[in-house]
N, C-alpha and C positions, 0 to 999 in steps of 0.2 A: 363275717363282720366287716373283713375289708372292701371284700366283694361289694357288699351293701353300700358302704359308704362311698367305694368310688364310683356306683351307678351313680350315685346320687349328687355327688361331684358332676359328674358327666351331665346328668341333667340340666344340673344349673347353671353349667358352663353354656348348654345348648342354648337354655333360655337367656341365657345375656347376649348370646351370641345373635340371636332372634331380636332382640330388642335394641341390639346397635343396628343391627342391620336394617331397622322400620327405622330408629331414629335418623340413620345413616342415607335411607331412600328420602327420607320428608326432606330433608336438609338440599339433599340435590334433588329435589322437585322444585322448591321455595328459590334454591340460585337459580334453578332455570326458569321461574318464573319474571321473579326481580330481573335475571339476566334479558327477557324478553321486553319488559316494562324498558329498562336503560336502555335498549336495543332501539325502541319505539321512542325514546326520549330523546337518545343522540343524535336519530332522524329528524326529530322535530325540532331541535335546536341548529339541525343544519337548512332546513329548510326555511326557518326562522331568518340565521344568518344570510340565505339565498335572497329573500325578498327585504331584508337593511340593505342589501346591497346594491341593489336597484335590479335584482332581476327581473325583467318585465315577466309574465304572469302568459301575457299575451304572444309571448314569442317565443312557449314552449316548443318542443321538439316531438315528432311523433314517436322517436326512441322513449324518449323524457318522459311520456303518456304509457307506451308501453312497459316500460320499466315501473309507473304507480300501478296499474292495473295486476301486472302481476303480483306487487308486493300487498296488493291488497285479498287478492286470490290467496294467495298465503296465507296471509293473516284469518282466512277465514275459515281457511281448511285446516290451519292450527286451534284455530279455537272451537273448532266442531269435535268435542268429543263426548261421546255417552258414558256415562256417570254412572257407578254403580258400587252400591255397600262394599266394601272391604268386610266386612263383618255381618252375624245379623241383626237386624236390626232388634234396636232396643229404646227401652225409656229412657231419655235422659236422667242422671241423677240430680237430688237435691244442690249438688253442691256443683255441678256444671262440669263437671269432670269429662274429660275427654272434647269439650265442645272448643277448645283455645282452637284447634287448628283450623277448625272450620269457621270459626270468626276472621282469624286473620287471613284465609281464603277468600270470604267474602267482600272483606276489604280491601283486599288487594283487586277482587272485580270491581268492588267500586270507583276505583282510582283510575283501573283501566276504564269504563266507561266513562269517565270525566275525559283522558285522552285522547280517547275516539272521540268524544264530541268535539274538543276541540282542532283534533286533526279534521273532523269534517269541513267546519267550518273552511279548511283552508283551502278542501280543496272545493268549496261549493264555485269559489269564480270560475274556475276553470269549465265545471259542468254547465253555469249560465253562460260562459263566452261561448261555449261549442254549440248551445242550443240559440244562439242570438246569431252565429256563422250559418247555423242552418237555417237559421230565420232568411238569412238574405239569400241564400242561395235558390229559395222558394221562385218558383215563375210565377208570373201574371199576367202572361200572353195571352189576347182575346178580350182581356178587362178595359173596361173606360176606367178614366181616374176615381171617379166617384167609389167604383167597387172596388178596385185596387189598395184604395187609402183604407176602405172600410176591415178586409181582411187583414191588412196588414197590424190595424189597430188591434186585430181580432188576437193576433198573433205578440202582438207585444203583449196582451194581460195575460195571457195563458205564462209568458215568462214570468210576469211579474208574480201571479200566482204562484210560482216555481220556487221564486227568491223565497215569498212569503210561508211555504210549506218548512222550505230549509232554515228559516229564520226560526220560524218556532221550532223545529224537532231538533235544531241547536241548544236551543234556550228552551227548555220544560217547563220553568214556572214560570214560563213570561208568557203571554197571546200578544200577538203582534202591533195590533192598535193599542196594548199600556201605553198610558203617557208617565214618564218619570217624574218621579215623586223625590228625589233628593233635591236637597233646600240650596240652594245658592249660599245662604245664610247658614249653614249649616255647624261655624266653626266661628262664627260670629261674637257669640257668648267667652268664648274663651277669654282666660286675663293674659295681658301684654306681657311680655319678657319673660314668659312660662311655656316650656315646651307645649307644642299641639300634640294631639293624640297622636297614636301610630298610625293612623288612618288618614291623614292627613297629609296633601301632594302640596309641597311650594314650590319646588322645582320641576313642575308636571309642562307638558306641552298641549294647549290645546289651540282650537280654532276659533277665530273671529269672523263669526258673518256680519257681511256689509248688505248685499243687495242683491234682489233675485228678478231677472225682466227677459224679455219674448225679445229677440231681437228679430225672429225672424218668421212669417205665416205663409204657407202654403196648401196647394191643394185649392180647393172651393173656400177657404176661410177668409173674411173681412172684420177690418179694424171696424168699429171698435168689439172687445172679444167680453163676456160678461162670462166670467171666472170664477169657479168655487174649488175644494178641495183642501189637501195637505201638502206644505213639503217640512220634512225632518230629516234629523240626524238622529245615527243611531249608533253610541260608544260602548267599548267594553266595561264600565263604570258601573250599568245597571240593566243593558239589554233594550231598556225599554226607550221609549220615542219621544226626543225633545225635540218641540213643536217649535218652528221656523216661524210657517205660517199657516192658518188654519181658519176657513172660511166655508161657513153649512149655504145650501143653496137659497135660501131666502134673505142670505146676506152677503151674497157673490159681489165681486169688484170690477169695474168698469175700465179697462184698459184700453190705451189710443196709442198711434203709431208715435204721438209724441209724448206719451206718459206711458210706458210700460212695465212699468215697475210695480211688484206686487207690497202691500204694505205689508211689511214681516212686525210681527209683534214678539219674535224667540229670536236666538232660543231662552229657554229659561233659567237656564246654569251653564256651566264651563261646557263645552264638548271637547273631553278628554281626545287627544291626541297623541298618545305612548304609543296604543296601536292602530291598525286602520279603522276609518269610521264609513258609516254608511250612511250615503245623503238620499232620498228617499223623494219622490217627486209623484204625488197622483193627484190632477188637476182635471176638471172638468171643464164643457161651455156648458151654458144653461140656455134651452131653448124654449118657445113660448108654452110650451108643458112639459113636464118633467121628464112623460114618455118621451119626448125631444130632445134632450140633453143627450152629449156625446163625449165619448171621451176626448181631453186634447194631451196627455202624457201620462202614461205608466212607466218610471226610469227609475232606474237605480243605479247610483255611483260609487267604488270603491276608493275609497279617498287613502291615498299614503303619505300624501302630502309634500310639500314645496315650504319656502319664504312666505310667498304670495302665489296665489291661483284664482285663475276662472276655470272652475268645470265646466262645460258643454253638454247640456242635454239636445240629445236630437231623436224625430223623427219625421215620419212623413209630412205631419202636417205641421210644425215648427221647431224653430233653435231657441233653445233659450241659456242663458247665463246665467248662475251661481258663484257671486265673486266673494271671496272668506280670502285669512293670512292666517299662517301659522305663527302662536307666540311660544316662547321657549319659556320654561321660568315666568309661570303668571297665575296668579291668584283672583277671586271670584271679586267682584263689584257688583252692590244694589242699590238703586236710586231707590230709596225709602223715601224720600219727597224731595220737590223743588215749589220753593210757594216768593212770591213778590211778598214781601213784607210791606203792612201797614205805614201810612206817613207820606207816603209818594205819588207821584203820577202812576196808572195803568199803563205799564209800558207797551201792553200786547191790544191795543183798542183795535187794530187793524189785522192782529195775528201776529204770528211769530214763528222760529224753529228752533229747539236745544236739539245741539248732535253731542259728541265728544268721539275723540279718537284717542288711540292708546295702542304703541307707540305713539308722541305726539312727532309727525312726520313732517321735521324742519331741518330747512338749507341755508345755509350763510351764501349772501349773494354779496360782492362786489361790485359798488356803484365805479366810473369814470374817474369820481376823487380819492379810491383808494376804501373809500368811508364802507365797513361791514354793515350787516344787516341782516337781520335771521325772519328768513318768509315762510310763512307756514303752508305746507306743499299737502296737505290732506283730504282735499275734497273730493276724493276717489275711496280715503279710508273713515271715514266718517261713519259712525253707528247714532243712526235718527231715533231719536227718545220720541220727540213731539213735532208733527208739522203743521199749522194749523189748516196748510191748502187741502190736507187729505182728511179735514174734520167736517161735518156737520154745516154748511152757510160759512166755512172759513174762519170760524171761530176757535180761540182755546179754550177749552176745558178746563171749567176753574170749578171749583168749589168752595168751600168756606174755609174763610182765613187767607184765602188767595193761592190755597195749593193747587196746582196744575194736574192733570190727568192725564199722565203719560202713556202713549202708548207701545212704547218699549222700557222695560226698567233694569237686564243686567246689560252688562259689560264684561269680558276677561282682559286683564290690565297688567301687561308684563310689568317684571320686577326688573329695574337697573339698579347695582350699586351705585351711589355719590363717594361713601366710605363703607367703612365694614361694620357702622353703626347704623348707618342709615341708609333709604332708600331715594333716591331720585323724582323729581315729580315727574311723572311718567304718563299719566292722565291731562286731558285739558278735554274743559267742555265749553262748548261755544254757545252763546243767545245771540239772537238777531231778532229784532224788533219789524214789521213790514210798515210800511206807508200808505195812504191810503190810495195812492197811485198800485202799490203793489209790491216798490221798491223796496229797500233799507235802511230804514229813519233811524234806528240805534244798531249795537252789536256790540260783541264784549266776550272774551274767555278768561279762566280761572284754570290754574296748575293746580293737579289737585297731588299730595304726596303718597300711594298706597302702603298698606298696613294689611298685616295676614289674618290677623280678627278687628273686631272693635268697631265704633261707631267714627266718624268724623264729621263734621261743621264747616261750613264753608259758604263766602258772602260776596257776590258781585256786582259792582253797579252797573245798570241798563239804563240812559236814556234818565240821568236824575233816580231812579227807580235802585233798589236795595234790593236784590235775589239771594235767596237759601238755600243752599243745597245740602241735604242730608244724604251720607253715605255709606250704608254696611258691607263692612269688609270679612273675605274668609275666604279661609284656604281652601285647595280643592279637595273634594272626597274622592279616594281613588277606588273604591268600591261601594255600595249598598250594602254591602256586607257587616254592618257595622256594630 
């Protein structure tokens, strides 16, 4: 009887010993997993800290290359391993028993597949810079220019194809041509003096584009150039492509050595700037048939941003500029209308142009008699809403009731304190009236005060004439995810 019972002791002790020891294995499989994930995190938070710091990208080291390749060999010869039942296999039961660990197995791959996608992403510059270093390296001994420029173009879309492949297999539910669908407006509806959603950036950084122009043609190319294509930005906000400028070939644009500038009608919301954003350039000529049309840029820029910058695209056959400013702390603006109110003269008979800038970019100058004076220094930072020179016979675009047809309608509009109740006007939008000489027969700007939602009202005089300006305000959305 004693015999009996202490087998039986003995057994049971076997079996718990048996089932600390499985619990005991999962427990240090799950740290060494976790342990591997923080391992892959701590990296990427260094890596992270490496490019806030300004490490150039471009001035890696062949050790610094050696050293990712093997850690990526690693990682893949750790994660290569054949799978097989601990048990045999069986039905699952009703009640899901036994299946906990293998959920939270799969989601811990899921998590890691989210971090490999975004370590990829980090390191795709590096694989475009080393394939763009090969690009030049290419000879072209024995070519006339003609064929030299042709290859060479041949060779810049095969990169941009490259970007294009890595853009998507970054981003899965995005195709590369989406255009983003988050509203400017998005936070609009909100009531005043009521927290925003958690979704909501007031203190977000993002970019202001101004103007986008050919400074410079080469090769066999002459002015004037008849232009079609895209250029965009592309944020971490939503993956997808907020349109700069965007013109199909039956409605390409006419550029001269003394008008080069392409009309931008975007973008269409903030271009989040927390992290780097991607400026995107594919431009066409248009020749007397379509089979004749050639490329003139496939470029792509990794922006990490400045104060103030002009990026430089370059190739063979032109330079061109992309001038934007970083704002700290700024919220979305939409010109919902500008209309001349009823009662008055037509101030615009001859044309006209509304820009506005934001920061408004003024200096106190000092005349001979001491006497201050604040000049407004912006006409390099200026976002063009309307110009009537790039309209139709030089006309504005009106419609009924006398609202204007702008053809740019946001803005992003830093926020400055005045107090810790209010904000600063930090907005000014300028009207300018033209003459029929071509001069400037009126002009006139308006401080406008911004707000993180809500609508505002605002009235200028032009030239005798009464202007409206309708304006929705909203915070930034820092993902799609919403």
């Amino acid at each position: 009887m004693v015999g009996a019972k202490s087998s039986s002791i003995s057994k049971q002790k076997t079996k718990i010993d048996k089932t600390a020891t499985r619990e005991e294995k999962q427990q240090m499989e799950n740290k060494e997993m976790q342990g591997t994930l923080s391992t892959h995190e701590d990296k990427e938070k260094e890596v992270q800290g490496e490019m806030e710091g300004g490490e150039s990208s471009s001035m890696i080291s062949k050790r610094q290359i050696r050293k990712l390749c093997q850690e990526l060999r690693a990682t893949l010869d750790y994660l290569s391993l054949d799978i097989e039942p601990a048990a045999p296999l069986r039905e699952p039961t009703e009640d899901g028993t036994g299946e906990g660990t293998i959920h939270a197995i799969l989601e811990q791959f899921e998590d890691l597949r989210g971090r490999i996608s975004r370590l990829r992403r980090k390191l795709l510059p590096f694989k475009e810079r080393y394939e763009e270093e090969l690009a030049r390296r290419d000879t072209y001994e024995g070519l006339d220019e003609e064929e030299k420029a042709r290859k060479k173009m041949d060779k810049e879309e095969k990169l941009f194809d490259s970007y294009r492949q890595g853009t998507e297999f970054s981003s899965r539910r995005v195709t590369f041509t989406q255009q983003t669908t988050l509203s400017p407006m998005h936070f609009t509806h909100c009531t005043p003096g009521l927290p925003l959603p958690y979704n909501a950036e007031t203190e977000g950084v993002s970019v202001q584009v101004y103007s986008f122009k050919i400074t410079e043609i080469r090769c066999d190319l002459r002015w004037p150039l008849q232009v079609y294509g895209v250029v965009a930005a592309r944020d971490n906000s939503d993956r997808k492509r907020n349109i700069i400028f965007d013109r199909p070939r039956h409605d390409c644009q006419k550029l001269t050595s003394d008008d080069p500038f392409l009309r931008l009608t975007g973008p269409s919301r903030a271009i989040m700037a927390l992290s780097p954003v991607d400026f995107e350039v594919q431009l066409k000529l248009k020749g007397a048939t379509e089979c004749e049309d050639r490329s003139l840029m496939n470029r792509r820029k990794h922006y990490i941003g400045s104060t103030s910058d002009t990026l430089t695209f370059e190739n063979c056959l032109c330079t061109a500029e992309l001038r934007v400013e970083r704002l700290s702390g700024s919220v979305q603006a939409t010109f919902v209308s500008v209309r001349v109110v009823r009662g008055g003269p037509w101030p615009f008979e001859y044309g006209g142009r509304i820009a506005c800038s934001s920061p408004p970019h003024e200096v106190v100058c000092v005349d001979p008699k001491g006497i201050a004076e604040v000049v407004d220094n912006s006409s390099c930072f200026q976002v063009v809403l309307l110009d009537s020179r790039d309209c139709v016979c030089g006309k504005m675009p009106v419609g009924k009731y006398g609202f204007l047809d702008l053809s740019r309608r946001f803005v992003s509009v830093q926020l400055r304190k005045e107090n810790s109740r209010q904000f600063k006007d930090s907005l000014k939008v300028f009207f300018q009236a033209y003459s029929k000489s071509g001069g400037i027969a009126a002009q006139a700007d308006v401080k406008i005060r911004p707000k993180t939602c809500n609508i505002s009202q605002h009235t200028c005089d032009l030239g005798g004439s009464k202007v409206e300006i309708t304006v929705a305000w909203s915070a930034i959305v820092r993902t799609d995810l919403c």
